[in-house]
C-alpha positions as a Python dict, from the first residue, in 0.01 Angstrom:
ca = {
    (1, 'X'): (0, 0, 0),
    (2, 'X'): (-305, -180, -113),
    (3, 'X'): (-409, -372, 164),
    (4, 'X'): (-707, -346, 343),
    (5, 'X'): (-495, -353, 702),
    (6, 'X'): (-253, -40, 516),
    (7, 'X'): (-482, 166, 429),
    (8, 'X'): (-820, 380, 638),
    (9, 'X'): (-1125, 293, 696),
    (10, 'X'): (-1466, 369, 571),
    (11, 'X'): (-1512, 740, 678),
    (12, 'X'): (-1709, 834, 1066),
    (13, 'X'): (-1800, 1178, 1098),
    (14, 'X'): (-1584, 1403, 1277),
    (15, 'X'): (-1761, 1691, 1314),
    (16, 'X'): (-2079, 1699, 1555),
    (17, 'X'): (-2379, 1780, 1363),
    (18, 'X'): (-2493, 2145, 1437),
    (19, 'X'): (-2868, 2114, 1410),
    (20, 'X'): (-3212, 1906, 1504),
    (21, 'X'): (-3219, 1626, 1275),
    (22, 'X'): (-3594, 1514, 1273),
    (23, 'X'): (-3747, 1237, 1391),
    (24, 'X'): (-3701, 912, 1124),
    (25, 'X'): (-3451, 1090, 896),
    (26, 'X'): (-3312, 899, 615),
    (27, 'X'): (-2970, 876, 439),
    (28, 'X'): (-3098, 829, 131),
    (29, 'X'): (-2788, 698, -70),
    (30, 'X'): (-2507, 451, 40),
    (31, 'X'): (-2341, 116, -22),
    (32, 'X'): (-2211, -193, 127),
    (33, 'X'): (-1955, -398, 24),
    (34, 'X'): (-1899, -566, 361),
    (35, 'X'): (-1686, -907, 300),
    (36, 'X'): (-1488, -1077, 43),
    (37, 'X'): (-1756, -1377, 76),
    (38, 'X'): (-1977, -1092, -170),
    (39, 'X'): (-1746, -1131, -459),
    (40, 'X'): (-1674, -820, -676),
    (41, 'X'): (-1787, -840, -1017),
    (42, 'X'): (-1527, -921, -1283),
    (43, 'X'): (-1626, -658, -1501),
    (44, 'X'): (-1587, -363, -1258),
    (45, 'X'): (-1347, -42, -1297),
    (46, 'X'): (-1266, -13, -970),
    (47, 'X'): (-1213, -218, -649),
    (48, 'X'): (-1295, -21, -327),
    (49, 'X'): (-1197, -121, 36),
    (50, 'X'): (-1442, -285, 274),
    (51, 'X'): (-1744, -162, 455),
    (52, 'X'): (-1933, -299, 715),
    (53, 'X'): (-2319, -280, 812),
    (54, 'X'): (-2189, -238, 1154),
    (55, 'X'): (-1944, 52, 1062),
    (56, 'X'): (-2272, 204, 836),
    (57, 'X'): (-2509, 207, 1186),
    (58, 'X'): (-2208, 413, 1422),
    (59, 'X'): (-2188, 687, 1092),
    (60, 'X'): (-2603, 707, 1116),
    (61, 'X'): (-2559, 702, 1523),
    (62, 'X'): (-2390, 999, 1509),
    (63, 'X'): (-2536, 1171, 1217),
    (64, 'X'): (-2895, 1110, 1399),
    (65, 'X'): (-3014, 939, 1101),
    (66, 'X'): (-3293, 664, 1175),
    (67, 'X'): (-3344, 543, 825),
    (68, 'X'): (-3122, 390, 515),
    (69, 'X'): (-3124, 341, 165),
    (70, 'X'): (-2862, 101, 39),
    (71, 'X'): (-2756, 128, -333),
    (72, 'X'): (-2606, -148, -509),
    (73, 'X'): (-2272, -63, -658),
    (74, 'X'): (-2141, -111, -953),
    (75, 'X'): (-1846, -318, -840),
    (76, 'X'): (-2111, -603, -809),
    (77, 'X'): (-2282, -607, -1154),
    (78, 'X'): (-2648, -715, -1128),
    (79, 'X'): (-2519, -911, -780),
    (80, 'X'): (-2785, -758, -512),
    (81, 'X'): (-2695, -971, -224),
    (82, 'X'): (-2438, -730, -46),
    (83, 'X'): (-2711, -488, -77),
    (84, 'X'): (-2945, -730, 60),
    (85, 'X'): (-2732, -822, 346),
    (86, 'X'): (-2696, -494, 412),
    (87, 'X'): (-3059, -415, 501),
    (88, 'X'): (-3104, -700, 684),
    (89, 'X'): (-2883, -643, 877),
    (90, 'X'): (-3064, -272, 965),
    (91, 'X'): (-3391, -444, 956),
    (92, 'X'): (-3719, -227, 889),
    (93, 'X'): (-3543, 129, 920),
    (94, 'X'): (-3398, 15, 569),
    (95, 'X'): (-3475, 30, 183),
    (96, 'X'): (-3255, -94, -115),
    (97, 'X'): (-3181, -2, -475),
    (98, 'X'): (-3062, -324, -704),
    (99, 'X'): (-2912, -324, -997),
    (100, 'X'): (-3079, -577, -1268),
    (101, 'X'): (-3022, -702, -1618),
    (102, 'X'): (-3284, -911, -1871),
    (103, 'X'): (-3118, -1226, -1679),
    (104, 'X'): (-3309, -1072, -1334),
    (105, 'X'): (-3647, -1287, -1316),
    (106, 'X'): (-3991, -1128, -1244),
    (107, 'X'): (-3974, -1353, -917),
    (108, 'X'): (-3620, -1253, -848),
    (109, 'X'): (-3752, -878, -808),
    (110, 'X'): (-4054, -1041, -561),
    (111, 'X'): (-3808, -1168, -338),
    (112, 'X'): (-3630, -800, -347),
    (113, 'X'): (-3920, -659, -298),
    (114, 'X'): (-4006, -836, 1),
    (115, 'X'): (-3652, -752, 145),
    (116, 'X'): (-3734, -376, 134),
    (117, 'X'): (-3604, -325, -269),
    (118, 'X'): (-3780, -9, -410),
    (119, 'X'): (-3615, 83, -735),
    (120, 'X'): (-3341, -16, -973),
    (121, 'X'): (-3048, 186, -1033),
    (122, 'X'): (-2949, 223, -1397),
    (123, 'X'): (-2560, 365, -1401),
    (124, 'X'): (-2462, 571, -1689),
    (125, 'X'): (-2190, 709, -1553),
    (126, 'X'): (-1932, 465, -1424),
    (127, 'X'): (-1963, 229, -1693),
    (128, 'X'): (-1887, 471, -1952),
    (129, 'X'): (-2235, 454, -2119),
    (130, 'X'): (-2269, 831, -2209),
    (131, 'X'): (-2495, 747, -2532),
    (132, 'X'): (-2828, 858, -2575),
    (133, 'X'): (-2911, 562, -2818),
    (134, 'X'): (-2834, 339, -2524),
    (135, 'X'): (-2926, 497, -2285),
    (136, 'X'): (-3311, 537, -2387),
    (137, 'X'): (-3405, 238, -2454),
    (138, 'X'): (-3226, 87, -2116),
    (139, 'X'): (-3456, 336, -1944),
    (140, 'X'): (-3727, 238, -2123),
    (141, 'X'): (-3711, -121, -2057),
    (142, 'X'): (-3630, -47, -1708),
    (143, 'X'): (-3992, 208, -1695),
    (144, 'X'): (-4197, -83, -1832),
    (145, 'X'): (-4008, -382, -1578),
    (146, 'X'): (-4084, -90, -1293),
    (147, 'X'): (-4468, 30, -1354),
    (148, 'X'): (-4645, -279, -1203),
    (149, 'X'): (-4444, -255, -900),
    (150, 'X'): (-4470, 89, -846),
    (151, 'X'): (-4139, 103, -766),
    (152, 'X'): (-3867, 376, -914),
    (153, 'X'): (-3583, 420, -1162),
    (154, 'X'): (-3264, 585, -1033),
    (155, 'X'): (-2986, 697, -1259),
    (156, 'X'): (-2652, 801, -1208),
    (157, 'X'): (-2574, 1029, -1535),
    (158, 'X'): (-2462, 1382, -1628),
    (159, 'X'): (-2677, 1659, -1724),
    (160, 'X'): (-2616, 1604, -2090),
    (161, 'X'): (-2812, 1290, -2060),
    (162, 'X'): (-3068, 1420, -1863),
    (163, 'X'): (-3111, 1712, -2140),
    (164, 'X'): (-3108, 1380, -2353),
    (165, 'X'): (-3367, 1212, -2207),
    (166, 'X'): (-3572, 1453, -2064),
    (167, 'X'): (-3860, 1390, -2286),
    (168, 'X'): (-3899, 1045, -2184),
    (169, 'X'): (-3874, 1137, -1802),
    (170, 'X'): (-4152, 1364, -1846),
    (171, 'X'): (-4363, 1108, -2005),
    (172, 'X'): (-4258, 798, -1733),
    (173, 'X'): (-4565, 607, -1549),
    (174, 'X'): (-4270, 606, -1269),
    (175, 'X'): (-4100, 812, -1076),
    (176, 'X'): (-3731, 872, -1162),
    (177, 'X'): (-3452, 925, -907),
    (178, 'X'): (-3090, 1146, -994),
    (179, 'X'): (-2829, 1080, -816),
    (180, 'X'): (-2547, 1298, -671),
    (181, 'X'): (-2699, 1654, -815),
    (182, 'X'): (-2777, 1525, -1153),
    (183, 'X'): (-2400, 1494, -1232),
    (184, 'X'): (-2348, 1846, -1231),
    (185, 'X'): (-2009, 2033, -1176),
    (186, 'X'): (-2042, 2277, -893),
    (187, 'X'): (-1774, 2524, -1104),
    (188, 'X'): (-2008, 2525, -1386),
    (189, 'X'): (-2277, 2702, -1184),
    (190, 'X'): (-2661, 2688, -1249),
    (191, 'X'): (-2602, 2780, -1609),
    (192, 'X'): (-2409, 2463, -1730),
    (193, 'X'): (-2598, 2306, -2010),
    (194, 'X'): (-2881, 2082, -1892),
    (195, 'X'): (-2863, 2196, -1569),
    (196, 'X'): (-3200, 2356, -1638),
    (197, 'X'): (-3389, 2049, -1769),
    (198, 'X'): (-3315, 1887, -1434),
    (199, 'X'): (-3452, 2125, -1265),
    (200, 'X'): (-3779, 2156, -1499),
    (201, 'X'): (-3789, 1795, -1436),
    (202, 'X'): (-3818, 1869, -1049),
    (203, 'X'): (-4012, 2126, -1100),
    (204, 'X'): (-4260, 1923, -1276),
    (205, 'X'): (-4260, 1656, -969),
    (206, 'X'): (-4132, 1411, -1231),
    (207, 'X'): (-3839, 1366, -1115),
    (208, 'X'): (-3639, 1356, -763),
    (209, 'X'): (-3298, 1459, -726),
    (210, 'X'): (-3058, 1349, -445),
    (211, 'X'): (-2841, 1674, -297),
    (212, 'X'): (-2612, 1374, -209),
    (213, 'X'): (-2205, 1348, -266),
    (214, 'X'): (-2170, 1696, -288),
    (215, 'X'): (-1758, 1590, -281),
    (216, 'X'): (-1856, 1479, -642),
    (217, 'X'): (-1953, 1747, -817),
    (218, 'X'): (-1711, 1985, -625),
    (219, 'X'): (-1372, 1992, -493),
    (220, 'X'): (-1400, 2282, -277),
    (221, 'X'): (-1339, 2078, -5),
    (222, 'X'): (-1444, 2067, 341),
    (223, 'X'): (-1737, 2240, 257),
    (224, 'X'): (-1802, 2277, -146),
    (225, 'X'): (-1959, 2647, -130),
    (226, 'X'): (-1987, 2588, -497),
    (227, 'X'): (-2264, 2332, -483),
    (228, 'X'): (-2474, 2611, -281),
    (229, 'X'): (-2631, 2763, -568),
    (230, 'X'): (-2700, 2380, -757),
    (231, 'X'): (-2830, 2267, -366),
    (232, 'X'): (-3117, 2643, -363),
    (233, 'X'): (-3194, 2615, -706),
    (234, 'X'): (-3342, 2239, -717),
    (235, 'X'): (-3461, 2270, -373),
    (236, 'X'): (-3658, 2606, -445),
    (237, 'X'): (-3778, 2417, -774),
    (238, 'X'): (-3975, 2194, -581),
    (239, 'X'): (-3881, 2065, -189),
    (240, 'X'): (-4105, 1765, -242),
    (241, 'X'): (-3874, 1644, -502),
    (242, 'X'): (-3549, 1600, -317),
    (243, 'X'): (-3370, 1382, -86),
    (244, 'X'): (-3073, 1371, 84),
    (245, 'X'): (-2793, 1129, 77),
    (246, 'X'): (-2435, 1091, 243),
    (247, 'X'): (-2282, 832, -42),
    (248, 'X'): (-2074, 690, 187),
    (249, 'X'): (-1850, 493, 216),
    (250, 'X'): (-1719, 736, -57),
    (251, 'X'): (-1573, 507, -310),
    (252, 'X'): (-1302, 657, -536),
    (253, 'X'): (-1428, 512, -840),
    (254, 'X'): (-1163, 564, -1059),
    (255, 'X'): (-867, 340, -1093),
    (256, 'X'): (-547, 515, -1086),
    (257, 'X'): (-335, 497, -1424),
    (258, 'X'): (-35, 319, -1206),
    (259, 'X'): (-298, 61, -1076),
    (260, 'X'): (-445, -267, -1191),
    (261, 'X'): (-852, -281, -1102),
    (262, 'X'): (-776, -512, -886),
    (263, 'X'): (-603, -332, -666),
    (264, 'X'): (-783, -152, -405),
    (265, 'X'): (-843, 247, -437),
    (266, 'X'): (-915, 375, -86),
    (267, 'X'): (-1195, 461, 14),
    (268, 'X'): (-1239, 915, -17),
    (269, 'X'): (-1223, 1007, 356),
    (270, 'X'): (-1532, 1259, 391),
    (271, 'X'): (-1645, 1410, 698),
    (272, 'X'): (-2058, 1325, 662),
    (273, 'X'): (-2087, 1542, 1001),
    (274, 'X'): (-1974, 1795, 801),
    (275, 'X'): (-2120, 1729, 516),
    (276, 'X'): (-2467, 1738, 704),
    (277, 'X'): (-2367, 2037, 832),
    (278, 'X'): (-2434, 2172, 464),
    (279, 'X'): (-2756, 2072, 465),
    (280, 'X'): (-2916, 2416, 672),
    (281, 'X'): (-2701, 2621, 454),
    (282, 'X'): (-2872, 2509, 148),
    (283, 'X'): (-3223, 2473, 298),
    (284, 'X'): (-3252, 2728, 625),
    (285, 'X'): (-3592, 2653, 726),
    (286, 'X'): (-3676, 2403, 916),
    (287, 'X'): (-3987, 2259, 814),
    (288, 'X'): (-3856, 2168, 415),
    (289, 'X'): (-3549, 1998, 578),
    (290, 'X'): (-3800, 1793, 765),
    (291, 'X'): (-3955, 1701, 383),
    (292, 'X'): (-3621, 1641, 234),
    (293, 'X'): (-3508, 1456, 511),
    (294, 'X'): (-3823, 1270, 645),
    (295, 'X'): (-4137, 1276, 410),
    (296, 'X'): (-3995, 1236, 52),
    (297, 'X'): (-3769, 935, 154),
    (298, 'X'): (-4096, 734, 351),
    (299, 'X'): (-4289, 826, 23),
    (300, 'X'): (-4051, 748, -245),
    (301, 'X'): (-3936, 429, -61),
    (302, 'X'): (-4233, 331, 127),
    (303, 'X'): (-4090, 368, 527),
}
């Protein structure tokens, strides 16, 4: 069935968490796509089911997070205003990342950045833009829009692009955001190629990296042991370089071959608790889960 009514709903957690979450802890990556009055971009590979501001505050109730960071995705094109919406609707706990194009005016990014906007996503990944002669000089032009704001440039790539671009990260006036461990496959291990230019890139304090939708880069499901070593190495790299992220509400972003892209793909159903749960496996002590989860968001977003 395809229906919204048919079909679940945007993941809760079902597992308690098992540890003190500090005081103004962010989820660092999610999205809303809350109501059909937002409509879904024409051009988009997928079409996800619904999710509700209202259903996004009960997950961070129970996951004990205080803070957000809403994501535009790519099912709206360069349409912000479900993102928007979405953090209004949280009020100050919440920051946004928009998606823009050379059509988005200088004063069109003022009036995100007085909603709580702090960066612009550029997605490599879902669009099928895996070319480095693209892909540079779309971060470039994104590095020079950025650098009188101040604000950030996140990217949701592989770690072939990263090896790719790595040279121009280095040399950025802004800091640059990786989603979702880079892009890298938890089977692959630590030695997959580029896999070690992210983490130079950490290292350097260049670049963050978001230990978020670990159900991405492995299927080891509940809790994707794989991603373990990926989670120790960046975070040992440098712990003032990461944050942490839930991605919910878990789109499946790929259209199955018996589908249309119109049809709606259900939503993954992830258990965040969980998930969360993960997070003291791959960072034991205390005190750097307090900087992934607390300090490195209110820098990088300005809480």
């Amino acid at each position: 069935m395809n229906n919204r009514t048919a079909s679940a709903k945007a993941a809760q957690p079902a597992t308690p968490v098992n540890f003190d979450v500090p005081a103004g802890a962010c989820d660092c990556h999610t999205h809303i796509h809350p109501d059909p009055e937002f409509p879904f971009f024409s051009g988009r590979v997928y079409t996800p089911e619904l999710a509700s501001p209202e259903e996004m505050t009960a997950l961070h109730k129970a996951l004990h997070m205080e803070r957000v960071v809403i994501v535009t995705p790519s099912i709206y094109g360069t349409d912000n205003s479900a993102t928007l919406f979405g953090m209004a609707a949280r009020g100050p706990t919440a920051r946004g990342v928009a998606v823009i194009d050379d059509k988005t005016s200088e004063s069109d990014l003022d009036v995100m950045g007085k909603a709580g906007i702090r960066g612009v996503r550029l997605n490599l990944a879902t669009s099928g833009v895996n070319d480095p002669s693209v892909a540079r000089p779309r971060f470039t032009a994104a590095v020079e829009r950025m650098k009188a704001r101040g604000w950030h440039v996140q990217i949701y790539t592989n770690p072939a692009m990263i090896a790719a671009i790595k040279d121009l990260v280095m040399a950025s006036p802004v800091p640059v955001v990786f989603d979702h461990f880079g892009g890298a496959k938890a089977t692959l291990g630590v030695e997959q190629p580029g896999f070690a230019d992210l983490v130079d890139l950490v290292k350097s304090g260049k670049a963050y990296v978001k230990i978020s939708g670990a159900y991405r880069a492995s299927k080891l499901v509940p809790d994707y042991t794989d991603c373990i070593p990926l989670a120790k190495a960046l975070i040992s790299a440098n712990p003032d370089r990461i944050v942490w992220g839930t991605d919910w509400p878990h789109p499946n972003s790929v259209t199955p071959a018996d589908k249309k892209i119109t049809d709606v793909t259900p939503l993954f159903q992830i258990d965040d608790g969980r998930l969360l749960n993960q997070l003291p496996v791959w960072a034991p002590d205390a005190a750097i889960r307090k900087t992934i989860l607390v300090d490195n968001p209110a820098q990088l977003y300005g809480f």
